[in-house]
C-alpha angles and dihedrals in degrees: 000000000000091000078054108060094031082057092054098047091047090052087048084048087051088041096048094040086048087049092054093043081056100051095040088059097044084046085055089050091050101243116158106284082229103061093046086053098047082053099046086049094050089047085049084047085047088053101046091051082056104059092041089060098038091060097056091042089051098050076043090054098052098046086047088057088038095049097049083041097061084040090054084053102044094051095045087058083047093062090030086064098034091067099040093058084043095056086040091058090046094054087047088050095052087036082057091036097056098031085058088052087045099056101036103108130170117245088257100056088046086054095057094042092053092049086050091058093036084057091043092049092049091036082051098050089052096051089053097039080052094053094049079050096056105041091050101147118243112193125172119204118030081032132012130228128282122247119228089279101040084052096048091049102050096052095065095216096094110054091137100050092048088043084047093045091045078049100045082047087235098122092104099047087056091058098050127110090273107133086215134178103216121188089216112206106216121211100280093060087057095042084068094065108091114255091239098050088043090052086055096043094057093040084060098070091175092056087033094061085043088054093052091041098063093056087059123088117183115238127029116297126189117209094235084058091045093050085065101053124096100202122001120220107235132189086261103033147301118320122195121240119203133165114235123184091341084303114118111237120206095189104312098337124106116225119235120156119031146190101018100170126218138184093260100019145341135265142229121197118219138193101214141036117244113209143196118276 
């Protein structure tokens, strides 16, 4: 605002010292000195309109640039914006895009993905069951410690086999002195027999005891003893023992869990039953 108004008082100086040249040159030509005032007045007059005018277009001036200026810029973020929310909805259409090709599947791959999970979920539920098992607390003293059945039934993990066991009439042996090593089957190495051929195994009271039989070892075997053997010698014959893949095998049936002890034996868990030939 100040260059403003310095400008307008240094073009009123030129006008005024314009006027007076003037008026010096009509005075030499001997024009009435009147006249040359009155002129020299309208062109100060003149001068003065003009900085009058020349301050408001010049604020004027300044709001109008402003004004385009700040427009300019709006309308830059605008399409700034606009672009960015046009290449977002084109990442979320390919993301759609390749999520829908990536879980179209045909009914036979859902089958087998369901029967995966399905295998995960059981294999899962033994584990656990396996750890309960081993971590079944023995205590002497203020309780004493469990026998093989007492052990069995109370991790949770092995109902077949103690309502096998109730049906075989082995229960009290089992309780017996012993001491025994028994390769205990959970419940998920029942659970691959087929219903059918299961409902038959534990009607038949006499092939049921035979099949019980031969997951019991009398005496107390460690599993590092038993990974050294090449057959144990079972209540109902010899069973191999191999090592497969760094995983101990009694017959056909992989070893998880070991050395569960009891109050008259120990106890291996094992993922499969092994039956009579």
């Amino acid at each position: 605002m100040k260059s403003v108004k310095t400008c307008v008082a240094l073009l009123v100086a030129v006008l005024f010292v314009f006027a007076a040249a003037a008026y010096a040159q009509e005075a030499a030509s001997d024009k009435p000195v009147d006249t040359a005032a009155e002129k020299m007045a309208e062109k100060a007059t003149q001068a003065e309109e003009v900085a009058v005018e020349v301050a408001p277009r010049s604020d004027e001036a300044k709001a109008e640039i402003a004004a385009e200026t700040a427009a300019g810029k709006i309308e830059k973020k605008e399409d700034v914006a606009g672009e960015k929310q046009a290449e977002t909805k084109e990442r979320e259409a390919a993301a759609a895009e390749a999520t829908a090709v990536v879980t179209e599947k045909t009914p036979e791959e859902k089958a087998a993905a369901e029967k995966e999970a399905m295998a995960a979920k059981e294999e899962k539920a033994a584990n656990t069951a396996d750890e309960r098992a081993e971590h079944v607390e023995i205590r002497t003293g203020a309780a004493e410690k469990k026998d093989v059945v007492e052990t069995a039934t109370a991790a949770g993990s092995f109902k077949t086999l103690v309502k096998a066991l109730e049906t075989a009439g082995l229960v009290e042996t089992l309780k017996g002195e012993g001491p025994f090593t028994v390769f205990a089957p959970n419940d998920a190495a029942f659970a691959k027999i087929p219903e059918a051929d299961l409902k038959a195994l534990l009607a038949d009271k006499a092939k049921l005891a035979g099949v019980l039989k031969m997951h019991v070892v009398a005496g107390k075997v460690m599993a590092a003893e038993v990974a050294k053997m090449k057959e144990v010698k079972t209540l109902n014959g010899n069973v191999k023992i191999t090592v497969k893949d760094d995983a101990v095998m009694f017959g056909g049936a992989k070893v998880g869990k070991t050395d569960i002890e009891c109050a008259n034996g120990i106890i291996h868990v094992i993922d499969t039953v092994v039956m009579t030939k």
